[in-house]
Structure formats: C-alpha cells, structure tokens
C-alpha positions as CSV (number, residue, x, y, z in Angstrom):
1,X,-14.0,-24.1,0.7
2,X,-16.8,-26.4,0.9
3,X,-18.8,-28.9,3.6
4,X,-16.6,-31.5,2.8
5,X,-13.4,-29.5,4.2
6,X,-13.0,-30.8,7.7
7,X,-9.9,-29.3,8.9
8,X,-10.7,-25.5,8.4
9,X,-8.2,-23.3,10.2
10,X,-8.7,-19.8,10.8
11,X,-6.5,-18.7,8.0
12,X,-7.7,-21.3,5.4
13,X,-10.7,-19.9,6.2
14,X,-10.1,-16.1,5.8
15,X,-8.1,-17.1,2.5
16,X,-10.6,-18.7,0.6
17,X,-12.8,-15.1,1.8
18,X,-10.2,-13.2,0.7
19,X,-9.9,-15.2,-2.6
20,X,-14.2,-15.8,-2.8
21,X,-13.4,-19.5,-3.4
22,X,-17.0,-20.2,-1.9
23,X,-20.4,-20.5,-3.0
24,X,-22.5,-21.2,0.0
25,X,-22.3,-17.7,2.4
26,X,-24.9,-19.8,5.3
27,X,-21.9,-22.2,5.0
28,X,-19.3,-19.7,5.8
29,X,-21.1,-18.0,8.3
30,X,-21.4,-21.3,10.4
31,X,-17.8,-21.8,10.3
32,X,-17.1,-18.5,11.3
33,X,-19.2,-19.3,14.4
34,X,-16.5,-22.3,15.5
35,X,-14.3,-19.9,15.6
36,X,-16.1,-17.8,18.1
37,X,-16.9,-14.9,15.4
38,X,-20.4,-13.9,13.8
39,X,-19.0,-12.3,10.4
40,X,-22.4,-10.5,10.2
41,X,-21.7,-8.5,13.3
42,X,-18.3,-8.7,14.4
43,X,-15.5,-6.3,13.2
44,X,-12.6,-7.8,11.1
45,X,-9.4,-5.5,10.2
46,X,-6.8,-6.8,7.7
47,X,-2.8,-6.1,8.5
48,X,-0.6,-7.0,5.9
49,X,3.3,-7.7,6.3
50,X,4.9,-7.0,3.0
51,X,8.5,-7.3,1.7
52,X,9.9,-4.6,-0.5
53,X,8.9,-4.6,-4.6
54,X,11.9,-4.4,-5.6
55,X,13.2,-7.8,-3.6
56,X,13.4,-11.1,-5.0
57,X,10.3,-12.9,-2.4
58,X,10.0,-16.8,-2.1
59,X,7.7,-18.7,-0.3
60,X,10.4,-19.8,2.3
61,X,10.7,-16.2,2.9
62,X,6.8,-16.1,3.7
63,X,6.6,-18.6,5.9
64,X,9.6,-17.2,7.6
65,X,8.1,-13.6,8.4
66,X,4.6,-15.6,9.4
67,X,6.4,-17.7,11.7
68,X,8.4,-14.5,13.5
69,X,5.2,-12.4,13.3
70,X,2.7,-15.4,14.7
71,X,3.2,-13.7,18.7
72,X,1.4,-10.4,17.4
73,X,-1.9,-12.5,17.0
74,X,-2.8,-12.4,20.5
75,X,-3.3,-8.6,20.2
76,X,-6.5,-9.5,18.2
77,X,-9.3,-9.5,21.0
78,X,-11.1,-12.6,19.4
79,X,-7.8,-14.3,18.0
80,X,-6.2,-14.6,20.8
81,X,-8.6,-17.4,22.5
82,X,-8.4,-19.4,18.9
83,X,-5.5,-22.2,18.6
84,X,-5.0,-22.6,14.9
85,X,-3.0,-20.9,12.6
86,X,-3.9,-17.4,12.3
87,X,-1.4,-16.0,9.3
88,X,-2.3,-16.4,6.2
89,X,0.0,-16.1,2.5
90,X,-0.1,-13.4,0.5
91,X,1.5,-11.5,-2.8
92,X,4.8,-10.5,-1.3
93,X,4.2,-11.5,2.2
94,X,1.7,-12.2,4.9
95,X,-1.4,-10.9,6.3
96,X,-3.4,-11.4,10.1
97,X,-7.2,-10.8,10.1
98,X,-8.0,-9.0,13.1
99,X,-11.1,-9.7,14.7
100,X,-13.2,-8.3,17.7
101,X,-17.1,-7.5,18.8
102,X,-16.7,-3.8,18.6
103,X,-15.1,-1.4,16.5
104,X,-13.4,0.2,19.6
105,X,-11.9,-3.0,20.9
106,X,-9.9,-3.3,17.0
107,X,-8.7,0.6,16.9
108,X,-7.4,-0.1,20.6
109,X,-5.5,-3.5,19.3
110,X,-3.7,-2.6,16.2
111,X,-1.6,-0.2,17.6
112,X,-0.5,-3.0,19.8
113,X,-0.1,-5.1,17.0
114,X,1.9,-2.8,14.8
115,X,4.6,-2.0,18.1
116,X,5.3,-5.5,18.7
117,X,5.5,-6.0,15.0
118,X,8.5,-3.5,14.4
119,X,10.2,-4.6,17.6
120,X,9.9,-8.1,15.7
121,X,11.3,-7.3,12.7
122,X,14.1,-4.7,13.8
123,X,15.5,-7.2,16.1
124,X,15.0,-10.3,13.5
125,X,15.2,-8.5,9.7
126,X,17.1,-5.4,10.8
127,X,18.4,-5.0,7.0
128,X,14.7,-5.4,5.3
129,X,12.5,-2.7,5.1
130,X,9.3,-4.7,5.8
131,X,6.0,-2.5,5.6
132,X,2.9,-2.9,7.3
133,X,-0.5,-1.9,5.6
134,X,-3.3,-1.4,7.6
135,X,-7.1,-2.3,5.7
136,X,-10.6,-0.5,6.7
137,X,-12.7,-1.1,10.0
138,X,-15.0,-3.7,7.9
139,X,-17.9,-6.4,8.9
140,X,-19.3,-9.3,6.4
141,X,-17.8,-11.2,3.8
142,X,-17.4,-9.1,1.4
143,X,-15.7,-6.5,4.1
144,X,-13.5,-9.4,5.2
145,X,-12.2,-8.9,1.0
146,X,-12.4,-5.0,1.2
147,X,-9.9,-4.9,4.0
148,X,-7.4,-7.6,2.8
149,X,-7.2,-5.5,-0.3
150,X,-6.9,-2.0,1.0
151,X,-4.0,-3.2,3.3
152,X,-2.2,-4.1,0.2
153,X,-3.3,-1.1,-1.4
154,X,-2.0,1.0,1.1
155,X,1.4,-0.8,1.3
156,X,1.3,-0.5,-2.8
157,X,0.6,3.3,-2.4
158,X,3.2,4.2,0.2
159,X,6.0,2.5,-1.5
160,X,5.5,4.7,-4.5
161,X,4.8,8.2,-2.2
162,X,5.5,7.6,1.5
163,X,9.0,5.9,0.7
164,X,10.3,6.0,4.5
165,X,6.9,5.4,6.1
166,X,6.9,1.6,7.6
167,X,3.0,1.8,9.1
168,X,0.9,2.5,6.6
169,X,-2.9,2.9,6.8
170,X,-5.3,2.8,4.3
171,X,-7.7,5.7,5.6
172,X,-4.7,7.7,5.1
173,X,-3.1,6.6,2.2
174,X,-6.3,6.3,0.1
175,X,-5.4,9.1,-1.6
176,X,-2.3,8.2,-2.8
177,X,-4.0,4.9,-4.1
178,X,-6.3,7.0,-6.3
179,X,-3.7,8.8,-7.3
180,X,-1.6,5.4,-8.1
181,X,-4.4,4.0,-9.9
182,X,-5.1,6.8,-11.8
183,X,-1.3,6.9,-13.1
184,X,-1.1,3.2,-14.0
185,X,-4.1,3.6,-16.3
186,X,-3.4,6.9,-18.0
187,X,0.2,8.2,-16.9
188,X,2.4,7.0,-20.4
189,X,-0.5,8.5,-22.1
190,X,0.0,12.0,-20.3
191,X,3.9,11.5,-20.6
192,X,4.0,10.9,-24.2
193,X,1.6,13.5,-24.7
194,X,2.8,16.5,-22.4
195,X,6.9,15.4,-21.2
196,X,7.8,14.6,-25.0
197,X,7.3,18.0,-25.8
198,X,10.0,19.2,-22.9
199,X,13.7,18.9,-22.9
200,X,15.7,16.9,-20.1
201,X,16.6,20.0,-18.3
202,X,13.3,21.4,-18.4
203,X,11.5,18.6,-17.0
204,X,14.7,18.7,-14.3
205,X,13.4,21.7,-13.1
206,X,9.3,21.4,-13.5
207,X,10.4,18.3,-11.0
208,X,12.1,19.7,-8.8
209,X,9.4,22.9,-8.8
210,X,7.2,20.9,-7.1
211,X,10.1,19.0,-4.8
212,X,10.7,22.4,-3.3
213,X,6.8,23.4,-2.9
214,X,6.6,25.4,-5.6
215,X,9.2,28.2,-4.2
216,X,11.5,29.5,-7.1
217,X,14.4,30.9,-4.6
218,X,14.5,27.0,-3.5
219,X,14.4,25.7,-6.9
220,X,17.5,27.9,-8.1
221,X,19.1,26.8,-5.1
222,X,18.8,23.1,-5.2
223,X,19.8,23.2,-9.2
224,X,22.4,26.0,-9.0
225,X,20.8,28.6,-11.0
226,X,19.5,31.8,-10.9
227,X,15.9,32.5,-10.4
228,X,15.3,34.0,-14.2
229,X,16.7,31.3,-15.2
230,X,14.1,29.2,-13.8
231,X,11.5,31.8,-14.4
232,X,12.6,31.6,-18.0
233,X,12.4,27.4,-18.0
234,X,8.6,27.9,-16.9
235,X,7.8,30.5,-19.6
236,X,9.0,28.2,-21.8
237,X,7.4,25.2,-20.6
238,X,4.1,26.9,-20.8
239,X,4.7,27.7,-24.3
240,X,5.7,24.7,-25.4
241,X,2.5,22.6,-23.5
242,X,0.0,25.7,-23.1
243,X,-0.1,24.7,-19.2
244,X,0.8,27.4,-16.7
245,X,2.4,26.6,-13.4
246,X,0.6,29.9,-12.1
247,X,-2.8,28.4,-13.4
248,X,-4.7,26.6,-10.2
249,X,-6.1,23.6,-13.2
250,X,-2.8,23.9,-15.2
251,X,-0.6,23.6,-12.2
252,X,-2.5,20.4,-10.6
253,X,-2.4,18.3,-14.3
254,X,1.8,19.2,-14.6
255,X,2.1,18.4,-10.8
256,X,0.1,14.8,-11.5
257,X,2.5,14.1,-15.4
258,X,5.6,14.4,-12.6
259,X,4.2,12.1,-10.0
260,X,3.4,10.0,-13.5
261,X,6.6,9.6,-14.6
262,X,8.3,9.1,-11.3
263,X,5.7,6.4,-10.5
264,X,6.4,4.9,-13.8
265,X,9.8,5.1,-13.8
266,X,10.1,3.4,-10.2
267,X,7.5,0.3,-11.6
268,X,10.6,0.1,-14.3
269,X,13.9,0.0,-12.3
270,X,11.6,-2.3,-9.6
271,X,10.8,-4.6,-12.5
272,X,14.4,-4.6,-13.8
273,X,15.8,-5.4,-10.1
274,X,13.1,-8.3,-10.1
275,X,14.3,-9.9,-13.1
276,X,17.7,-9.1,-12.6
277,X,17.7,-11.3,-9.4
C-alpha cells in the first residue's frame, strides 16, 4: 500500500498489514483513522475461517465462504458502522479483523461472532468441516500481524490435536502449536532415531499406552492382550531405546516421538489427498 492507493477498503488495508506490504507506518496510521480506528490504541482480534487441509481449496471457494460469512461483521463493535468490504483472503480460507476501543467490548463480540458463524455454515456447508481460529487480544501494526497468524496457528494446531473441535482459540491451543512446531522441525529426526529401533507391534502398543492414559488394564483391553503381555512390550521397549515409560523425563520424550509420528504421518496422507485431487 502506498499514498497513491485511493480506493483503500478495510480489508485491502488489513491485508497489506497482515502481509507488511508498507513502508510508511504514519501513512497507515492515518488511514486507519478513515476508518474510524486509531491502530495505536484500539483493540484488533483476527478470526480466521478455514477449510479442511486435506480438501482441494480454490479461490471460488473463498470468495464463497466470505460472501456467506460477510453478516457476522456487524458483531465487530467498530466494523459494523464501516461500509466496505470487511473479509479478507487467506491460505485456505478467509479471515475478519475485529476491531473495538476496549478489550472488553472484543471478548464480549467474538462469541457472537463465532454463534452466528456455525449457524452460517451448518445451514449452508453442512458437509464441510469449516474451522474457526481465534488470534490474541492485540493493538498496533505489528499486533494486527501477531493475531492474523495465531488464528491460523491455532486452526493449524487443532487439526492435528483437537480433531473434532470447530472453535478454536489461540490462548488455548498455543500449546499444541509449540508442540506442532517443535515436531515439524525435529520429529523424523526423533523417529528415525528412537521408532526404527521398535517393531510394528511394539510401537502399536507404546501408542496406544498413551491413547488409554497410561493405564495398562485399558491398554490390554483395547489390543486384546493380556496385561504381561503389555508389561513385557514395555520392558522390551526400554531395552531396546533405554527410555522408561515409568521414568517422568523418559516417559514425556516417548509420549512427544508418538505425537511425532502421528503428526507426520497425517501431513503425509493430507498431502497425498491434496495431490490426489
């Protein structure tokens, strides 16, 4: 954006934010002010709309869950006295900037936002699992670009560890986006290292250990065994890695090379599916 751009709408304007395709802040703070918002001082809360990772997403499917969305904007205690387009375009979906002069007034609209939302898309898209993240309470520019990206990562987290969850917020699922991060960037290196050295049957069972909360009756259940025979797998598991599931530090780092490998098998069959479509 520069001073040449004369028709700014409010979600040009929070996209080139979002994107930092500016150079001039002064500038952008004056144009925040015509549309009744001091970016220094007011509030600004990112909700994203996002399809499924798995699902093949074009840009006439965007503007199609913008358009159908485009009533929740009037929730947004500043947005709804601004005519202009308030949606903006975004990785697998879309995404509505909030904005209000206090903190309280944006905690006290999103709810409102997210209700009218799902009755939106179970009456319209009752067959895709749309989710919704919700970004950080933020103020300034470079908030503005914190929020938009913890509402994707939030949506990104809970896919991978909140599967049936549809409302997703960041403050809760920051966790998870650690823990997402963290697996991207060192989980095949854990696998290859630790899981290589297991059979298929005993990583079976250290998974579904921690499926049924670490409760060997529930284990044997699930996988039709007895309990020594699961007792036996996890003998044998700690022989063959040196990590012991009754060890607090041993029992965290096997617990996080499972999440690994479901993670990274899920980024797999989503990419196949992808390409496949």
């Amino acid at each position: 954006m520069n001073k040449k751009d004369a028709n700014i709408t409010f979600s040009s304007y929070f996209n080139d934010i979002t994107i930092h395709f500016y150079e001039d802040t002064d500038f952008m703070e004056s144009v925040g002010k015509r549309f009744g918002i001091d970016v220094n001082r007011d509030y600004f809360l990112a909700m994203s709309f996002l399809y499924p990772s798995d699902m093949a997403v074009s840009y006439e499917d965007k503007c199609a869950l913008m358009e159908l969305l485009s009533p929740v904007a009037v929730y947004g205690p500043i947005n709804k006295s601004i005519d202009s387009p308030q949606f903006l375009i975004c990785d697998r979906g879309t995404t509505l900037f909030l904005a209000a002069h206090t903190k309280e007034e944006l905690t006290g609209s999103r709810g409102n936002v997210c209700d009218r939302a799902l009755e939106l898309l179970k009456q319209n898209l009752p067959d895709v699992f749309i989710r919704i993240g919700i970004g950080t309470l933020e103020t300034g520019l470079s908030g503005i670009e914190r929020t938009y990206q913890n509402s994707l990562r939030a949506v990104n987290a809970g896919e991978k560890f909140k599967k049936e969850r549809r409302v997703l917020d960041f403050m809760g699922m920051e966790i998870y986006s650690a823990i997402n991060a963290m697996v991207l960037a060192h989980g095949q290196s854990l696998i290859s290292t630790i899981l290589l050295q297991l059979t298929d049957g005993e990583q079976t069972i250290l998974g579904k250990y921690y499926k049924c909360k670490e409760q060997i009756p529930a284990v044997a259940a699930a996988l039709h065994l007895s309990e020594e025979e699961v007792l036996n797998t996890l003998c044998r598991i700690k022989e063959k890695t040196g990590l012991d599931v009754n060890d607090t530090e041993d029992n965290f780092k096997l617990n996080f090379i499972m999440i690994a490998k479901r993670v990274l098998e899920k980024e797999k069959c989503n990419k196949q599916a992808v390409r496949a479509l």
